[in-house]
Each structure stands twice: as C-alpha cells, then as structure tokens.
N, C-alpha and C positions, 0 to 999 in steps of 0.2 A: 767596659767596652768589649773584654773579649767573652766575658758572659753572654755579650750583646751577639756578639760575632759567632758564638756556638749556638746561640739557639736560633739564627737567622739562617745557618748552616744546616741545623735537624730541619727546621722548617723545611726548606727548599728539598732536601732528601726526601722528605715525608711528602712534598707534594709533587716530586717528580715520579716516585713510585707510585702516589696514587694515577697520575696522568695513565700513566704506561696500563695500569689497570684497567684504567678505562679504556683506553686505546686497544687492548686485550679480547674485550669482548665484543660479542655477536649477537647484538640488542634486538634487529630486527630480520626478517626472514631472506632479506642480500646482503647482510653486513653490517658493517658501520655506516658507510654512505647508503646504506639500503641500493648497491648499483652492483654487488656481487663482484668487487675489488676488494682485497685483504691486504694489511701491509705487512703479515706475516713472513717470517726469512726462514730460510734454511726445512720449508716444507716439501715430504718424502713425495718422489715421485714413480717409484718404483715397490709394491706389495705383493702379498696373495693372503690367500686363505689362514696361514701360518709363519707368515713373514713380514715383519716391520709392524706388524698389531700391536699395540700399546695394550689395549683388552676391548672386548666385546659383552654387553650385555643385553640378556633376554627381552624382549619385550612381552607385554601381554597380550598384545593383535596389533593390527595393520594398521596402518595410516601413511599421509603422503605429506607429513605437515613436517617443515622444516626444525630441527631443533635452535634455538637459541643459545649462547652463554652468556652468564653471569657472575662475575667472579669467576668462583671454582665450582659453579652449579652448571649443570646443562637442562634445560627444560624442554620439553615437548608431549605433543596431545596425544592420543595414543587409544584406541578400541581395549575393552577389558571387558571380554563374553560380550553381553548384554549394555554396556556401557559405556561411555568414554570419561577419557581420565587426563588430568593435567600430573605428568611425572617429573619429578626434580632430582637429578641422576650428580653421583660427585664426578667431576671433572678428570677429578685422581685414578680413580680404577672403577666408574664406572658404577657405583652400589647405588642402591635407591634410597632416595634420606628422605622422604615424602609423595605420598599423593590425592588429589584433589578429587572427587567424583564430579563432572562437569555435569553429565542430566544421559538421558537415553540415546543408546545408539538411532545409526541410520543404516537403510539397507547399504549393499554395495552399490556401485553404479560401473554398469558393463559387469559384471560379474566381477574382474578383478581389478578393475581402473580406479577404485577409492573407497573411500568411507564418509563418515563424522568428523573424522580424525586430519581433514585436509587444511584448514585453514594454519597457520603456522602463527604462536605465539610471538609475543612482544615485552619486551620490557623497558622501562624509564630506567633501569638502575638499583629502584625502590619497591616496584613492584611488578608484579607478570602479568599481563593481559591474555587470556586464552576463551576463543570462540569456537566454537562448532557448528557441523551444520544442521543440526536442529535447533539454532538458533541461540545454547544457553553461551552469555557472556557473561564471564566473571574476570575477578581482578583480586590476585595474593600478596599476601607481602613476600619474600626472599625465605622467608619460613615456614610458609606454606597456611600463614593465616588469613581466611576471607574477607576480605575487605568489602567486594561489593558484590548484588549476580542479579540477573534477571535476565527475561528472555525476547530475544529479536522480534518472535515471532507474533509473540503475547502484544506487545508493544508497536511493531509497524506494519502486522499483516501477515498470513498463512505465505510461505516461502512457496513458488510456483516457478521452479525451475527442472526443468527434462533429467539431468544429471548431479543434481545437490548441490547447496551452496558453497562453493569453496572462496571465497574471496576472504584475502588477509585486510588487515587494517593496519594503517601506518600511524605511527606515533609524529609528533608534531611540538615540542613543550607540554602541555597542559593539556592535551585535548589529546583524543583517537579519531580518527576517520576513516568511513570506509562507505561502502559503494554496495549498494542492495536495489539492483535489477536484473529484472522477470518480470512475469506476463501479471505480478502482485502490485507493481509500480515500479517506477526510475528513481530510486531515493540516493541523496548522500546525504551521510549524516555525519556530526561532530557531539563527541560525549567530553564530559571531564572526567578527567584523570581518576581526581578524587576522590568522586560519587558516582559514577556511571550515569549520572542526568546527562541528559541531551543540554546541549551548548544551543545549538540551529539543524534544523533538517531543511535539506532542500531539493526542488523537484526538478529533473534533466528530462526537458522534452526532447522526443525523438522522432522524426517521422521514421522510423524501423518500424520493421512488421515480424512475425515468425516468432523462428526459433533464435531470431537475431537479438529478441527481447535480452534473451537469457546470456549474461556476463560472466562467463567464470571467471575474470582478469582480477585484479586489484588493485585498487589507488594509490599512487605515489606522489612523492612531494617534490617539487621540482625548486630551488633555489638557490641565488646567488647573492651573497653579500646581502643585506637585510631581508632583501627581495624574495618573497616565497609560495609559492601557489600551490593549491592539489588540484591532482591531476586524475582524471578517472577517466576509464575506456570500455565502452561496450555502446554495442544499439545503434552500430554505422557510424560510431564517432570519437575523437578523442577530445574533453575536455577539460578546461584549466577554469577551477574555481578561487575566488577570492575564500583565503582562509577566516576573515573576520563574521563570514552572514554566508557564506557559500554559494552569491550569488557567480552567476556565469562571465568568466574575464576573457575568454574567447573558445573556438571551437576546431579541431581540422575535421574535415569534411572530403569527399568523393571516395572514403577508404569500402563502399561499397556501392557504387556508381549506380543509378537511378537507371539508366540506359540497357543496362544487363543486370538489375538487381537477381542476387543470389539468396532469396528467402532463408537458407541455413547456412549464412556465414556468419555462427554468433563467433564471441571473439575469447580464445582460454589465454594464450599469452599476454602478459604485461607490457607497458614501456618501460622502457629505463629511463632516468632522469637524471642529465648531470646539468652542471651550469650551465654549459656552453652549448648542449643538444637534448630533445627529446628525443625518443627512436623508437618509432610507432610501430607493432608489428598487425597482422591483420588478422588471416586463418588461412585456411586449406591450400596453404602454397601460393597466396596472390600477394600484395604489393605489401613495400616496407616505404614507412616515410621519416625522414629527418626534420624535424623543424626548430629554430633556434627561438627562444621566447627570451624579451626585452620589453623595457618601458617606452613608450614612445609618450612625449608629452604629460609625465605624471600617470599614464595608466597601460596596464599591461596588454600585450601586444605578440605579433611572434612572426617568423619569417620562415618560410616552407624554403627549405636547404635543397632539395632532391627529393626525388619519389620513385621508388624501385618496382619494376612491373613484378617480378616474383621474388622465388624465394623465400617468402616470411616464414620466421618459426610457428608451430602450430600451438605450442604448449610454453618450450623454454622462450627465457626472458632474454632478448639482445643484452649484450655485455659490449660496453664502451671504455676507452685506457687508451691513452695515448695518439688518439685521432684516428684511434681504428673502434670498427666495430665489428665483433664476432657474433654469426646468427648461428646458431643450433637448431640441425632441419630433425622433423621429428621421426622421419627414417633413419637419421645417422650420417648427418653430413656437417660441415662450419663451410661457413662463407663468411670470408673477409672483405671488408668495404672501408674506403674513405669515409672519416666521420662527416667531412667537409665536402663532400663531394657528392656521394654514394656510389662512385665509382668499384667497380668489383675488382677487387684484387685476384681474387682464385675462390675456388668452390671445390670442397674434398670428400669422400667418403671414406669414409670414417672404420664404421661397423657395423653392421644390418643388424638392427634393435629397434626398440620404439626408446624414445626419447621424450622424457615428462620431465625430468632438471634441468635447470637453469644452469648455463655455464659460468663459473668463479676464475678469478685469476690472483695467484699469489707471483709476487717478484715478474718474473718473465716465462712464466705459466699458466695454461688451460688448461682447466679441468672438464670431461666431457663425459656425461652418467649415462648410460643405457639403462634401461628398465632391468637387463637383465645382469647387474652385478657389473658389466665392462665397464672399464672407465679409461677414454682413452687421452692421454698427455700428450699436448701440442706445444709449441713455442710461441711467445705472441711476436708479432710482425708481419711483415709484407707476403711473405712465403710461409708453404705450407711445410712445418718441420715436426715430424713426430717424435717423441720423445723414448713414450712405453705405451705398454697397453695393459694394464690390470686385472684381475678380476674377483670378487667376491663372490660368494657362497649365497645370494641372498638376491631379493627383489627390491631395485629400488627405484623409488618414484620422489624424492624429496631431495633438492639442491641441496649440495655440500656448505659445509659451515669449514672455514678457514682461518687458522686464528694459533697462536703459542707456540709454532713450530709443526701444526698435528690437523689434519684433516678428520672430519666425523663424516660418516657417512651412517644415516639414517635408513635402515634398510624394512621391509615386512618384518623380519623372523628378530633382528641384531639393532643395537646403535654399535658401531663401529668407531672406534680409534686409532687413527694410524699416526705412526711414528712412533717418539721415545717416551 
C-alpha cells in the first residue's frame, strides 16, 4: 500500500508538472487560447534598452511573424539574405539550436511593412507548423526533423494578392486550417497534422469586388464546450464553417454596406474568438461588430450583440478579458468597450506610431507595440490607467508572446527577452 501510495504520489507530481508545462507554452500565434490572454504572473512592466533584458538575440532579417514557445524552444520564421528560414532559438539565453530553409524569399511589401517572413508559426506540442508567403508549408518535429513540405501555391493556385500573403493558420486537433483569398480564389482548407494532405477544401462565395478580394486576416476557431467552428474573415464577410467538410454554418454580413460600398476595404485584422463573443473588426477606421454564436435546434446559429460605427483596429486583433474589450487603433490609440454591450467606455491616445501588434494581456495588464520599439502599459478595466511606457532599440511589427514570467518581443534587428 504504501509502495502503492508513493508511486500514485510521483505520478500525480509528474503530471502536474507536465500540466504547468503545457500551460507554459505559446503554441499559437495569441496564445494558448489563440485570444492574446496569458496566465503568466509576476510579468515585467517596466524596461529599456539595458534594463530588465533577460538577453537579446540576432536575427538574420526581417519578418512580422509571431514567435511561438515550446517547452524551452522558441520558434519563428525569419528572412536569411535570399531566403526564409524556420529558427528554433533556447528559451534559456536565446542561442540557435537549429534551422530549417523554408524555400525562397519574397519582395518587401510597402518597402518596409513585411516580408515571407509574416505568417507566424504553430505547434501541436509534437511538431512546428511554419508557412510562408510564397507559399512553402512545411511541418518539423521539436528537433528540427522534416516531416512533411510542399507548396500552396503548386497545389491551389499562383497567390494573387496586392501586398503578400500573410495569413496564419490555426491548429484544431488533428487538422490545420486556414483561409487563402485573392483575386486566385476564396479557398479554406483543412490538412492533417500528420501528412500535410488535404482533409476538405472549400469554396466562400462572396459577392465582393476589388481589392476587397484580398484577406490579410486569419482564421480562428471559435468554441465552447464540445461545440467548435472556424471562423474566417475577408471579401465583406465574416464566416463560421463547420470543422467536419467546411461547409458554411452562418455568415455576418453589411460589414461593407452595398449602399456606400468601399471597393478597397479589404480586411488585415482578425476576430478574436472567445466562447461567449466574436469581435469582428473591419478596416480603415469603420465599424466593429460583436456577435454571440450558439446552437439553436441542433445547429449553429449566432446573435448580433452590437455593432460599433467606428473605431475598428486596422491591423491589431481586438483583445477580449473580462467583459471588456480592448481595440488597438493603428495610429496609436485603445478604446475600451462593453463586451455585452459595445458600449464605449473611453478612447485614449496612446503614442503617435503605426500600430501592426496585437494587444496581449498578462494578470491586469496591457501590452500596446508601436512599430517603433514603444510599448506602452495600461491597466485593464473601465478607465484609462497607464502604467509605463517602454522603449526598444528596434522595429517591431510581431504581437508579444507572454508566458514564464518574461515577455518576448520579436523585433527586425533582435528577439528580445525581458525579465529574469
């Protein structure tokens, strides 16, 4: 019995440490819930250049692509000259333990607004998912062994987008997904894990026209308690597909109004997806929508909450936490809203930057990136409380990853580590 009692005793040690590990890491390109909430404690709010850096290291070029953790791996996509590269960096101080050649670079887009290097990698745990945008996807193990690769482009068509494809793909169990439209088609697709075959492709009609084709957004998964649907956003619409055949489970609609249609409102920010809300953002400063999705009669459904005339992020992702939600304007502002409502609580300026990241919250913190290294700390709630206002040495355009105590920030020149 008490042989019994000690090893029921290691057990449970052994799997509560493994939990916490899991719970540790930053799988996909918002987080754990993929909604850019971290349950990390005791994360620094206060840096610079030379202060509170855990260590910084080089990169070989530019990109906008979010790093991941793993374990005590950090992964992210990365320009090398002529190249792009999947990097697998230690968690510890930052050295390179491996890297992958993904296929040929791509020009810039706007001269310094991107690369190849945009889409942000994924992992299951077991292996790293990393796309680009000329299309090569591949799939490594944690060691950096090839498992699978071929290329988007080869396979569903010449990419026909104004500014490059930057759309991530979300993980799901067993399957990848993600959302490939431009003026080449309105494709979602689902691959497996294990082979990178296609599971189902499926086709999103759209009466959009233009440059509205073209989606920089990315799909998310929206679910609660068994219940789970993807979600993808571009072409005047946001849509929730069945994850089994990816046909269509409903759509919101007038987020580019037929009456005043805007030929170039295609759509770069994403929705957030928690259980209780979607939070649809649009483009160029026009509407934000809320809608709650549920089952009605065995089949999915959804309830338009509110519909905000301006304000929408252009680039960052709304951030949802606690019945609030914060927008990130991409001059340099948050506006706070009822999640229940879309009631505006206050609207702030910030810092006069352009604004390409997603806002992260750790404990009763915002994090808020300027393109140019600023990063300014708010408090979350009802009122506007600032905290600090930081700044780095560097260019950045890639959401913070929040996790162990320690922010990373991903910058052009650095990945950065702050804290202990």
């Amino acid at each position: 019995m008490r042989l019994e009692s000690r090893f029921a005793s290691l057990f449970l040690m052994a799997f509560l440490g493994s939990t916490q590990a899991q719970a540790a890491d930053w799988l996909q390109w918002r987080g754990p819930a993929n909604d850019g909430n971290s349950s990390a404690t005791g994360v620094p709010t206060k840096w610079s250049a030379d202060e509170n850096i855990a260590w910084k290291a080089k990169l070989p070029g530019m990109g906008g692509s979010t790093p991941i953790l793993v374990g005590d791996q950090i992964f992210l996509t990365s320009a090398a000259k002529d190249r792009l590269v999947l990097l697998a960096l230690s968690a510890k101080d930052g050295k390179e333990l491996w890297r992958a050649d993904l296929g040929k670079g791509t020009p810039l887009a706007r001269s310094d607004e991107g690369n190849g290097a945009a889409s942000s990698p994924s992992s299951d745990g077991r292996q790293v998912f990393a796309m680009t945008g000329s299309g090569d996807f591949a799939a490594f193990s944690l060691s950096g062994k090839e498992v699978w690769r071929f290329n988007l482009q080869e396979r569903y068509g010449k990419f026909k987008i104004q500014f490059g494809t930057t759309t991530t793909p979300v993980l799901e169990g067993d399957r990848i997904y993600l959302q490939l439209l431009d003026d080449q088609g309105q494709r979602v697709i689902a691959l497996d894990t294990a082979t990178g075959k296609e599971v189902w492709k499926a086709q999103r009609p759209s009466d959009g026209s233009d440059e509205n084709l073209h989606s920089y957004a990315s799909a998310f998964i929206w679910s609660k308690d068994s219940d789970k649907l993807l979600i993808t956003h571009g072409n005047d619409y946001t849509v929730a597909h069945n994850l089994l055949d990816g046909s269509e489970a409903w759509r919101v609609g007038g987020l580019n109004p037929r009456d005043k249609y805007n030929r170039y409102l295609r759509f770069v920010a994403s929705p957030v997806a928690t259980s209780e809300i979607v939070v649809i953002p649009t483009a160029k400063k026009g509407q934000v929508v809320g809608v709650k999705p549920f089952l009605k009669d065995g089949k999915p459904a959804f309830q338009e909450l509110w519909r905000m005339a301006k304000n929408t992020p252009d680039v960052s992702c709304p951030l949802v936490h606690e019945g609030l939600v914060y927008l990130c304007g991409e001059q340099g502002s948050i506006t706070v809203l009822e999640s229940g409502t879309g009631k505006e609580l206050y609207s702030q300026r910030i810092h006069a930057a352009r604004y390409r990241a997603s806002p992260v919250r750790a404990e009763d913190t915002v994090y808020l990136t300027g393109r140019d290294g600023v990063v300014t700390v708010v408090k979350t709630g009802r009122e506007y409380a600032k905290i600090a206002e930081n700044k780095l040495p560097d260019q950045i355009a890639a959401s913070p990853v929040v996790t162990n105590g320690r922010l990373y920030f991903r910058g052009y020149d650095y990945l950065w580590a702050i804290g202990k």
